[in-house]
C-alpha positions, 0 to 999 in steps of 0.5 A, spaced: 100 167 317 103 167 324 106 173 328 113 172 327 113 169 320 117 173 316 122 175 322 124 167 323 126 166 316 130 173 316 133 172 322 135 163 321 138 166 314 142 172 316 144 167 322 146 162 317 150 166 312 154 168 318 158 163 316 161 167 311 165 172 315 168 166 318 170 164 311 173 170 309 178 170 315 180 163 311 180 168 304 186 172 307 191 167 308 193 167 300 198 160 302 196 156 307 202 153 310 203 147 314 203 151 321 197 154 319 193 148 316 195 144 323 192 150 328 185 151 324 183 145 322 185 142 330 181 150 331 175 146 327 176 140 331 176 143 337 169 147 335 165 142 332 166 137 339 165 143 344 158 144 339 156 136 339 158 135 346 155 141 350 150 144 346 147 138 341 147 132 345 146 135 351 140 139 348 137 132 346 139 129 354 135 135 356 129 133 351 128 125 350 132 123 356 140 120 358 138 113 354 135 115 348 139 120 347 145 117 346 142 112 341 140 117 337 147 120 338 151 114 336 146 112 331 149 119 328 156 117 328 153 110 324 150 114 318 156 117 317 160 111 317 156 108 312 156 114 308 164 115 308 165 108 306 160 108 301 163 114 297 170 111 295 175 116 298 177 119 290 171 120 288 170 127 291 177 129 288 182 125 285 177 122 280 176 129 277 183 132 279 188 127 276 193 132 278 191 134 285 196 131 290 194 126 295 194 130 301 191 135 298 184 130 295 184 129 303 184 137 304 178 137 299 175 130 302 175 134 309 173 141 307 166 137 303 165 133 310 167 139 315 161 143 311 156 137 310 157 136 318 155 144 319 151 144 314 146 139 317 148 142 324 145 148 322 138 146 319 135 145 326 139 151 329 134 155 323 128 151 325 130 154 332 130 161 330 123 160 326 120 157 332 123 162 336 121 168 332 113 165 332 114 164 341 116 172 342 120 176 336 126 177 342 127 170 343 128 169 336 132 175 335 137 172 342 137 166 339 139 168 332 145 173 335 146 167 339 147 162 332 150 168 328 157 168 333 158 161 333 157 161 326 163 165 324 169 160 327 165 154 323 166 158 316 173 158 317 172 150 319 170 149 311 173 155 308 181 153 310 181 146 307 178 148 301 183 153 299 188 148 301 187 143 297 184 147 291 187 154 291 180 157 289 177 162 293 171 162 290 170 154 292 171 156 298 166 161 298 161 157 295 162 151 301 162 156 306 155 159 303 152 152 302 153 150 309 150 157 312 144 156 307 141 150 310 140 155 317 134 158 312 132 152 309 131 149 316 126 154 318 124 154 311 122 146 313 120 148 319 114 152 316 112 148 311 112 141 313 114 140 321 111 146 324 104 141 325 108 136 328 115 138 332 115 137 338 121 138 344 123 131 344 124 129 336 128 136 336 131 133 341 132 126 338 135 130 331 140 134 335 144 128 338 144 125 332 147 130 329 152 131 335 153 124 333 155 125 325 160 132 327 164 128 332 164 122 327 167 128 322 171 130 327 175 125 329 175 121 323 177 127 318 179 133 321 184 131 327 187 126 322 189 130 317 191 136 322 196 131 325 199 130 318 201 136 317 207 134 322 205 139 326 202 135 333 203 140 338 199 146 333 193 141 333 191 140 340 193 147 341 188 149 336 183 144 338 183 147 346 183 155 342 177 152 338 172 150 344 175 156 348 172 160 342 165 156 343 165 157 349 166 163 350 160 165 345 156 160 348 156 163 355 156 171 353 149 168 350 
């Protein structure tokens, strides 16, 4: 077994499960209002764009080149186009909730999007803290700090739409969860599967193509249902606090 085995896979998971104190922030508000629901999901628009952007198309610009990355980026955005006209948009919630309103069944669509968007997000942000970890035990250790800050704001991403439209703290809880849990299972796949075969430049290719799916996220569910709230200004405003916050992580780390 390589040195730095068991910290990778430690340090991806205590980074991935940082997404639940973000979630907890979202467990404190008991109602959601409408002000609130505008100016977190805009926050989370603002956090999953200034990610795309900055961190996961640029990485995969650095490694593959301006060109291919951006194929991949927009092939991204194709894959979860197909996959949200594939899925009817009542089947996640009305289907199985008859009595849920419709703004709340888009609330719930959204939070499931948000979380399968960080989610995937977070699978190769594991496979960078195991492969770290195996380099030298404080780059990993950087680098887990580094994802464990960031992850905060994205628990709150997944849990707020989720206690809107369901009222359970528990279902929120468990999608915040859910979506950390990928870190671990990246660095899990990256030790058992890619570890022969990754290189700089597929890494590089699978980061712009998650970019691709958050910014499809992004603008086709959590904008949207954050301006219907009726509250424009509270959303743009949050989408500026939200890529503030990112920012401000990413350039202390």
């Amino acid at each position: 077994m390589p040195d730095g085995f068991a910290l990778g896979l430690i340090l991806s998971t205590v980074a991935g499960l940082s997404t639940l104190i973000g979630g907890a922030f979202g467990l404190i508000m008991r109602e959601p209002g409408p002000r609130f629901m505008a100016l977190t999901l805009g926050f989370s628009a603002g956090v999953m764009l200034h990610v795309s952007f900055v961190e996961l198309l640029q990485a995969g610009v650095e490694s593959v080149g301006f060109g291919p990355a951006h194929i991949a980026f927009f092939a991204g955005m194709v894959v979860m186009f197909i996959i949200d006209v594939s899925i009817p948009h009542n089947y996640m919630a009305e289907q199985h909730h008859p009595g849920r309103t419709p703004e709340q069944a888009a609330l719930l669509k959204t939070g499931l999007f948000v979380a399968l968007g960080i989610g995937i997000h977070n699978f190769p942000e594991g496979m960078a803290s195991f492969v770290g970890a195996l380099q030298e035990p404080s780059l990993g250790i950087a680098i887990a700090v580094a994802i464990a800050i960031h992850n905060i704001p994205e628990g709150l991403a997944v849990a707020a739409p989720v206690i809107a439209a369901t009222g359970s703290r528990r279902k929120a809880f468990l999608w915040s969860t859910v979506s950390g849990l990928a870190e671990p299972i990246g660095a899990g796949v990256a030790a058992l599967v890619l570890l022969p075969v990754l290189s700089e430049a597929l890494l590089g290719y699978v980061l712009a193509a998650v970019a691709g799916i958050m910014v499809f996220i992004t603008l086709d569910e959590l904008v949207p249902v954050s301006r219907s709230f009726g509250k424009e200004h509270l959303s743009i405003i949050g989408v500026g606090i939200g890529m503030a916050v990112m920012a401000t992580s990413l350039w202390l780390l």
